[in-house]
C-alpha positions as CSV (number, residue, x, y, z in Angstrom):
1,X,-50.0,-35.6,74.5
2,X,-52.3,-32.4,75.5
3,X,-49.7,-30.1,74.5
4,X,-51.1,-30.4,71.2
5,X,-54.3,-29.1,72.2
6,X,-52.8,-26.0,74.2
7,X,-52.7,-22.9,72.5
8,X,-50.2,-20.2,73.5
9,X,-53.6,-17.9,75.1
10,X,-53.8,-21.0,77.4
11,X,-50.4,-21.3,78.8
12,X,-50.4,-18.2,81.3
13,X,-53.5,-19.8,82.8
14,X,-52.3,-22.8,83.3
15,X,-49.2,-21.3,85.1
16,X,-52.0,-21.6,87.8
17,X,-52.3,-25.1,88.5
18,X,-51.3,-26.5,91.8
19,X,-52.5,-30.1,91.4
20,X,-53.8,-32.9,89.6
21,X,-55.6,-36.1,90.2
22,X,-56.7,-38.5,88.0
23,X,-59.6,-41.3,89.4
24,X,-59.8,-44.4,87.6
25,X,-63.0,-47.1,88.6
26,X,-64.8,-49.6,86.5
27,X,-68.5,-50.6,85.5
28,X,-69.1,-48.4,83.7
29,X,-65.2,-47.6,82.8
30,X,-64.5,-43.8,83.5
31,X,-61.8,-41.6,84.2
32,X,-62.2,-38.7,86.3
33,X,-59.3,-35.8,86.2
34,X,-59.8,-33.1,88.9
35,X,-57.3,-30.2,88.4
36,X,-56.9,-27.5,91.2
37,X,-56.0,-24.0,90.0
38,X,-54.5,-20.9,92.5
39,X,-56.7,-17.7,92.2
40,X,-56.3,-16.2,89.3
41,X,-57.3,-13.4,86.5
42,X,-59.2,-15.6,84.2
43,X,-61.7,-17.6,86.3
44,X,-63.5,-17.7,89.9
45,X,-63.0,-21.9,90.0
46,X,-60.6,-23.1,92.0
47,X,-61.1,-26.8,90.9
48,X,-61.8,-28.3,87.5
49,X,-63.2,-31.4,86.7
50,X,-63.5,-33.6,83.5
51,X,-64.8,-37.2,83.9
52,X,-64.9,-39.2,81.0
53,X,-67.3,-42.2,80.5
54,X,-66.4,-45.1,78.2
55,X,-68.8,-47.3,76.5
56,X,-66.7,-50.3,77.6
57,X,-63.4,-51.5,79.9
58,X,-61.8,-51.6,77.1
59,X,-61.6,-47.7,77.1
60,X,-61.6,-47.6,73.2
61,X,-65.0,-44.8,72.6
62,X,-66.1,-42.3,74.5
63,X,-69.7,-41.5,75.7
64,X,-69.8,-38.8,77.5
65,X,-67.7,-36.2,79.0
66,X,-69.0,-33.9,81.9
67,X,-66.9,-31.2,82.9
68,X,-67.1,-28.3,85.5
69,X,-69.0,-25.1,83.8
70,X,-65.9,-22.7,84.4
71,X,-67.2,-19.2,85.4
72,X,-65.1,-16.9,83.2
73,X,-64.5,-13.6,84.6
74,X,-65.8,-10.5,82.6
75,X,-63.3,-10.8,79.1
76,X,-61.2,-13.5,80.2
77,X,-63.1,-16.4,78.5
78,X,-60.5,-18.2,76.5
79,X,-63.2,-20.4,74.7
80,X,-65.1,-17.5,73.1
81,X,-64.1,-14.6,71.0
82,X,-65.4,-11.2,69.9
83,X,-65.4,-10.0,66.4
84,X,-66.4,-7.2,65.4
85,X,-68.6,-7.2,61.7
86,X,-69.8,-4.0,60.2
87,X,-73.1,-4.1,58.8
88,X,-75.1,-1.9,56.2
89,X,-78.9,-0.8,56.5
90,X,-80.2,-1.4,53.0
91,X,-82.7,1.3,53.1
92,X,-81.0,4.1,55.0
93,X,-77.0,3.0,53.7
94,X,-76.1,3.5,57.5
95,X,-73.3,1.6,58.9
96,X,-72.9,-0.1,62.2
97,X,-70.8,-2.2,64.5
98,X,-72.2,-5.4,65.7
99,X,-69.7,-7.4,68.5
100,X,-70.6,-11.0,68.2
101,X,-69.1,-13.8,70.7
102,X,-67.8,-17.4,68.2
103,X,-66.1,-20.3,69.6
104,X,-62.1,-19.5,69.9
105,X,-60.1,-23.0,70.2
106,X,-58.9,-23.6,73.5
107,X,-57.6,-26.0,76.1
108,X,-60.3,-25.0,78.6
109,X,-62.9,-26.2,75.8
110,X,-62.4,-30.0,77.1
111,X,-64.4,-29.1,80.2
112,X,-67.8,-28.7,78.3
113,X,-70.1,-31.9,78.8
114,X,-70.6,-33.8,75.6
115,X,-72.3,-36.6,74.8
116,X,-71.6,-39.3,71.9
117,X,-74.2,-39.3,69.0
118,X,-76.7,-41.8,69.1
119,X,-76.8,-42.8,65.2
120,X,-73.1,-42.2,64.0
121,X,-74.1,-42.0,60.2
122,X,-76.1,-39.2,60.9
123,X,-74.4,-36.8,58.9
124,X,-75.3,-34.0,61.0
125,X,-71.9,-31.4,61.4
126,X,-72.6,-31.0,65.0
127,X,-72.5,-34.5,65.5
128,X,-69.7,-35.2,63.9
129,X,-67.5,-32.0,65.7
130,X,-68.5,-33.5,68.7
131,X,-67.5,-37.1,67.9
132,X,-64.0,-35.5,66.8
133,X,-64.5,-33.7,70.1
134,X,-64.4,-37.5,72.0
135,X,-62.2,-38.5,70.1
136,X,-59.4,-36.1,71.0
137,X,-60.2,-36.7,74.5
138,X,-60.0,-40.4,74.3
139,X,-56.2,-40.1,72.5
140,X,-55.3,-37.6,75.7
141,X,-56.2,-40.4,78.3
């Protein structure tokens, strides 16, 4: 089920893993995954961790997720990406480079804690990315 969320960038770091082990308790439901990685090129972790809170035992909507901040190692982070965007000075017609970082889609990205809106007719974009966010996370489990 989370190969759908594994993009081809992802799967030589995930080469790395050496174990996995998922924690199940109760009041309040969660469900804790703790993954253990060999060193590698990509980050100084040696263990991840994602625990995901439900609102209920029933396990159908997700609170919150809190993951391990990963501590990328100088061009390896997966999650972001560099463009590059030329811009024009309007009074001197000079051109320059500007590198900015944006969000690349990755299976790392799971590990970044999240919370569930508290009004879900809010209309608000981020809101609703990171319901869709909890939502994909609540299909994997």
């Amino acid at each position: 089920m989370m190969m759908q969320y594994i993009r081809v960038k992802d799967r030589e770091l995930l080469k790395s893993i050496t174990n996995i082990v998922t924690k199940e308790t109760s009041d309040p439901k969660t469900i804790t995954v703790d993954i253990t990685f060999k060193p590698n090129d990509y980050f100084e972790n040696t263990n991840l961790s994602l625990m995901t809170r439900f609102k209920d035992d029933s396990a159908e909507e997700v609170v919150e997720t809190v993951g391990t901040v990963i501590n990328w190692k100088d061009g390896k982070d997966l999650t972001n990406k560099k463009i590059k965007k030329k811009q024009k000075n309007k009074k001197t017609g000079e051109t320059r480079t500007i590198v900015k970082s944006v969000p690349a889609e990755s299976w790392f990205n799971c590990f970044e804690s999240r919370k569930a809106p508290e009004d879900k007719d809010s209309g608000d974009e981020e809101d609703e990315e990171t319901e869709k966010l909890l939502d994909a996370i609540d299909e994997a489990m």
